[in-house]
Wavefront OBJ file of the C-alpha trace (Angstrom):
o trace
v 61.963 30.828 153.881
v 62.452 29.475 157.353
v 58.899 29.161 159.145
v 60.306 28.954 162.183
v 62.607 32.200 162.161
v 59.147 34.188 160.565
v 57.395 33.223 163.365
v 59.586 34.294 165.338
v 60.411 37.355 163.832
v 56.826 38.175 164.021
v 56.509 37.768 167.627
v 58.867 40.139 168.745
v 57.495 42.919 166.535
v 54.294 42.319 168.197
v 55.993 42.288 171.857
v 58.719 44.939 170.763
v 56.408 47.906 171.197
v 55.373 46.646 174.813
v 58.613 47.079 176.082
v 59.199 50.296 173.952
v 56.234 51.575 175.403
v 57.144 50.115 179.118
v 60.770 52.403 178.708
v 58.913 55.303 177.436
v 56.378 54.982 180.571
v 58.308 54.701 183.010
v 59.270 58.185 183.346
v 55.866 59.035 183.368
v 54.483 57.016 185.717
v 57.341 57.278 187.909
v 57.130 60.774 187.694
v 53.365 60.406 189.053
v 54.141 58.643 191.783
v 57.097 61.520 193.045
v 53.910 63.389 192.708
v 52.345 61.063 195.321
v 55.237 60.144 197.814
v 57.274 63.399 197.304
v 60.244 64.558 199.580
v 61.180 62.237 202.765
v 58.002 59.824 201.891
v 59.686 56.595 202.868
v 61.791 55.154 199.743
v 65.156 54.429 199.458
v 68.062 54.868 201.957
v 69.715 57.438 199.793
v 66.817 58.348 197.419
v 63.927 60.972 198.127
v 62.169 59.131 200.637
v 64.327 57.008 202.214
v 66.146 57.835 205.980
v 69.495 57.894 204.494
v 68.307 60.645 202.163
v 67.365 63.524 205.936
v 70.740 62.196 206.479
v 72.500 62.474 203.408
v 70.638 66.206 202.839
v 72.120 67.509 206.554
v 75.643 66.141 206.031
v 75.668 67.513 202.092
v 72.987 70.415 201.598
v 72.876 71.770 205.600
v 76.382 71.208 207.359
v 77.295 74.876 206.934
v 73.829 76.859 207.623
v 73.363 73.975 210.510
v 77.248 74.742 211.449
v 77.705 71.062 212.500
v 80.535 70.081 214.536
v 83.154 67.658 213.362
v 81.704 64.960 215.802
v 78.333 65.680 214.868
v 78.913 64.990 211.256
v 80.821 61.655 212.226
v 77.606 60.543 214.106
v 75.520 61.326 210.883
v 77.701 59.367 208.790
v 77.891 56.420 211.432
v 73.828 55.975 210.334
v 74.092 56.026 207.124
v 75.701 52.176 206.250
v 72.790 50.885 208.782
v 70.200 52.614 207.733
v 70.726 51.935 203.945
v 70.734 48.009 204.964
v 67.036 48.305 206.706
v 66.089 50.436 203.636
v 67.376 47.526 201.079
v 65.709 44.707 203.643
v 62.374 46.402 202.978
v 63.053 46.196 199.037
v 64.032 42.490 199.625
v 60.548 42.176 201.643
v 58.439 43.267 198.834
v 60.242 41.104 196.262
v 59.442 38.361 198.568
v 55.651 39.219 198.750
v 55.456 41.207 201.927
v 52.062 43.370 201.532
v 51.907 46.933 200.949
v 50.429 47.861 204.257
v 53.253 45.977 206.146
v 55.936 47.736 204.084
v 54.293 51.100 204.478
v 54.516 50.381 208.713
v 57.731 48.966 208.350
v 58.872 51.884 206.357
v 57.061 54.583 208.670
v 58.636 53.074 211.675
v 61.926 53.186 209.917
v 61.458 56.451 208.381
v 60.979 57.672 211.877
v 63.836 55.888 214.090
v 66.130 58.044 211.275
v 64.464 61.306 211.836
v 64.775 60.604 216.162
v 68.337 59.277 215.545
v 68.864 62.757 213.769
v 67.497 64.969 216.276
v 69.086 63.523 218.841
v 72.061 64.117 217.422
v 71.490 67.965 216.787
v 70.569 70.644 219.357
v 67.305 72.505 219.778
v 68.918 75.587 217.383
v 70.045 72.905 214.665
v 66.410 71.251 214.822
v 64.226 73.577 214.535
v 66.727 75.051 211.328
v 66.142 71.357 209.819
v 62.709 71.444 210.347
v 62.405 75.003 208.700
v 64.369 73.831 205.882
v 62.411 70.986 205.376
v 59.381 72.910 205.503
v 60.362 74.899 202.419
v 61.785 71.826 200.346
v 58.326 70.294 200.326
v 56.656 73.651 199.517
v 59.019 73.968 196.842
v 58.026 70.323 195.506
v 54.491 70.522 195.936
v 54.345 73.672 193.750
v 56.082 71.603 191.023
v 54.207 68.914 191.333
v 50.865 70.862 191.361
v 51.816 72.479 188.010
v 52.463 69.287 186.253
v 49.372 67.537 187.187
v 47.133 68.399 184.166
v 50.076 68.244 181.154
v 51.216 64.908 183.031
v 47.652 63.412 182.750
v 48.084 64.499 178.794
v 51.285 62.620 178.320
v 50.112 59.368 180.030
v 46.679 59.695 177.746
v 48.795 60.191 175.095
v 51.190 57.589 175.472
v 47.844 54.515 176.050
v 46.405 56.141 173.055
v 49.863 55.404 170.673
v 50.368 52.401 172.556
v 47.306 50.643 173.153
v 45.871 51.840 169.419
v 43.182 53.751 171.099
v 39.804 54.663 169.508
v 38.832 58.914 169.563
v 36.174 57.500 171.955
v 38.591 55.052 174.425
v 40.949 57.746 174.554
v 38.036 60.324 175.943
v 37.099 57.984 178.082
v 40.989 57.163 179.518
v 41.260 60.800 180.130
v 38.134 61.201 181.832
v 39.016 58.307 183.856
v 43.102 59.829 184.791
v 41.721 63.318 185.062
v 39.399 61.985 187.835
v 42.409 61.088 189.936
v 44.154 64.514 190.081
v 41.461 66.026 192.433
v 42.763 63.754 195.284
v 46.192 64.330 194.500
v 45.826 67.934 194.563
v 44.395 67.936 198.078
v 46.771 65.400 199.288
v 49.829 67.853 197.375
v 48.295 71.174 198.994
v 48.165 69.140 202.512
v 51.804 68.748 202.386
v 52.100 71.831 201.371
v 50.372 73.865 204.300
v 52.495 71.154 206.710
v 48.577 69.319 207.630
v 50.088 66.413 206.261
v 53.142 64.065 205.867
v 53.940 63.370 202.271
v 53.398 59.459 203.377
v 50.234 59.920 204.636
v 49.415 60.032 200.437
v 50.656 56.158 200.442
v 47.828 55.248 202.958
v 44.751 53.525 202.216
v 41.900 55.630 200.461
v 44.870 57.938 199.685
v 45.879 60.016 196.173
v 48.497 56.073 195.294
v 45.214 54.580 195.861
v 43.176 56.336 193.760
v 45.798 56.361 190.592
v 46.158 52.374 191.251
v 42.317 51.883 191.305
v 41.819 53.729 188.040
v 43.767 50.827 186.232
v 40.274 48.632 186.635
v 38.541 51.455 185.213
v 40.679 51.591 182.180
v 40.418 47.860 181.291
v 36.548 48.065 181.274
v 37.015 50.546 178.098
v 39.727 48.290 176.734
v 39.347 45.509 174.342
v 40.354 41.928 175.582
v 43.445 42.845 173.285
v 44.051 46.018 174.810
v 43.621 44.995 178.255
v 46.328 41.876 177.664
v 48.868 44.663 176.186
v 47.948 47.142 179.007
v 48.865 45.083 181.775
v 52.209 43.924 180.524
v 52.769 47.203 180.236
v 52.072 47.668 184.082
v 54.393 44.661 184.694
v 56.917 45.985 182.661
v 56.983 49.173 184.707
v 58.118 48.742 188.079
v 55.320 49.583 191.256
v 52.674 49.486 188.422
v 51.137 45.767 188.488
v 47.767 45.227 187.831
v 45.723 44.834 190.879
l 1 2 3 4 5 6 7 8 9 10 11 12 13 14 15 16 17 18 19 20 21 22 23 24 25 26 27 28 29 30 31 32 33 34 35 36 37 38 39 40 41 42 43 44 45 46 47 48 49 50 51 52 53 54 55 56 57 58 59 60 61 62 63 64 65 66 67 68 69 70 71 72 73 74 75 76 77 78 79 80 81 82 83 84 85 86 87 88 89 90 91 92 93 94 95 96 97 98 99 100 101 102 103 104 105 106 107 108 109 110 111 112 113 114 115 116 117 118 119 120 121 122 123 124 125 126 127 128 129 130 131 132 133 134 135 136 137 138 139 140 141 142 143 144 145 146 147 148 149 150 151 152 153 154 155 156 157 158 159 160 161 162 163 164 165 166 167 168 169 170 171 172 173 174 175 176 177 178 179 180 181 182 183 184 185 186 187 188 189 190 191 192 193 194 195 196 197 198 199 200 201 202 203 204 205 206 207 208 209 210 211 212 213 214 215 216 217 218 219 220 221 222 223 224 225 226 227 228 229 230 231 232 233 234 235 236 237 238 239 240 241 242 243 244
């Protein structure tokens, strides 16, 4: 028998399940963080958060209730190109290290040229439509989100438990520690809800992305050193979710 291949063989059955587990995650956890950032947060240029997507939603979703002129729709699209290459410069910044806080200004700033550009281009009618319609998209969301919070906490417990070979008394102690996060995410979710907050105000310091971030250290200290090495390749595995 070849030593070398059984080796080998052996490590990628014990890594296989990490990035099994990372695939499996992801939705998950990137599920939790919609929960966060939520409608016109500050992601992408054509995603959720991002500029392009008031843009994209006003030229696709609105043109008819909004009645936009023919010019008015060539303006919109004139941003679009633009404001997708500032979104993908951000993404570029944070591969190269640029620090959370400076992407969230960056992206605020960013998020908010779009939204001016926008108005500008629509009267006071057309505004205040957008804004109503708006409005009722992150209602809608927020009521979503607040009704997954509990079974979503379940699924991620769940998933460390299979994953990480959890003991009955880690895994209470993992859901104690992931249940303690949804009480800040509900507030920051009902906020957005009422219109007493933007949904990016959740990425700020102290904030609901905080708190779900922060209860990674809590985790490890119930972890074995095993557990805690296979935990946070995990986190690395899953994209936005590196140990801190």
């Amino acid at each position: 028998m070849n030593t070398k291949l059984t080796k080998r063989s052996r490590s990628l059955w014990l890594w296989l399940p990490l990035f099994l587990a990372a695939a499996s995650l992801s939705g998950c956890l990137d599920s939790q963080r919609d929960t966060l950032v939520g409608p016109s947060a500050g992601g992408g240029a054509g995603g959720p958060g991002g500029g392009g997507f008031i843009i994209g939603r006003v030229l696709r979703e609105d043109a008819d209730a909004l009645a936009l002129t023919q010019d008015q729709k060539d303006k919109l699209q004139a941003l679009v190109a633009p404001t997708k290459a500032s979104f993908e410069a951000l993404r570029t910044a944070r591969e190269n290290g640029t620090s959370d806080d400076q992407l969230r200004a960056q992206g605020k700033a960013l998020r908010e040229k779009v939204e001016a550009d926008v108005a500008e281009i629509l009267d006071a009618g057309q505004n205040a439509k957008l804004q109503q319609s708006i409005a009722e998209r992150r209602s809608k969301f927020a009521d979503e989100q607040l009704a997954q919070l509990g079974p979503r906490t379940e699924r991620h417990v769940d998933f460390l438990t299979k994953a990480l070979v959890l003991t009955p008394s880690q895994t209470a102690q993992v859901r104690t520690i992931l249940a303690g996060t949804e009480a800040s995410r509900r507030a920051a979710l009902e906020a957005v809800k009422s219109g007493q907050a933007h949904p990016e105000d959740m990425l700020a310091k102290g904030g609901p992305v905080e708190a779900v971030e922060g209860a990674a250290d809590a985790v490890r200290a119930v972890l074995t050193p095993e557990q805690t090495i296979r935990y946070d390749a995990i986190r690395l595995l899953v994209p936005g979710h590196r140990p801190s």
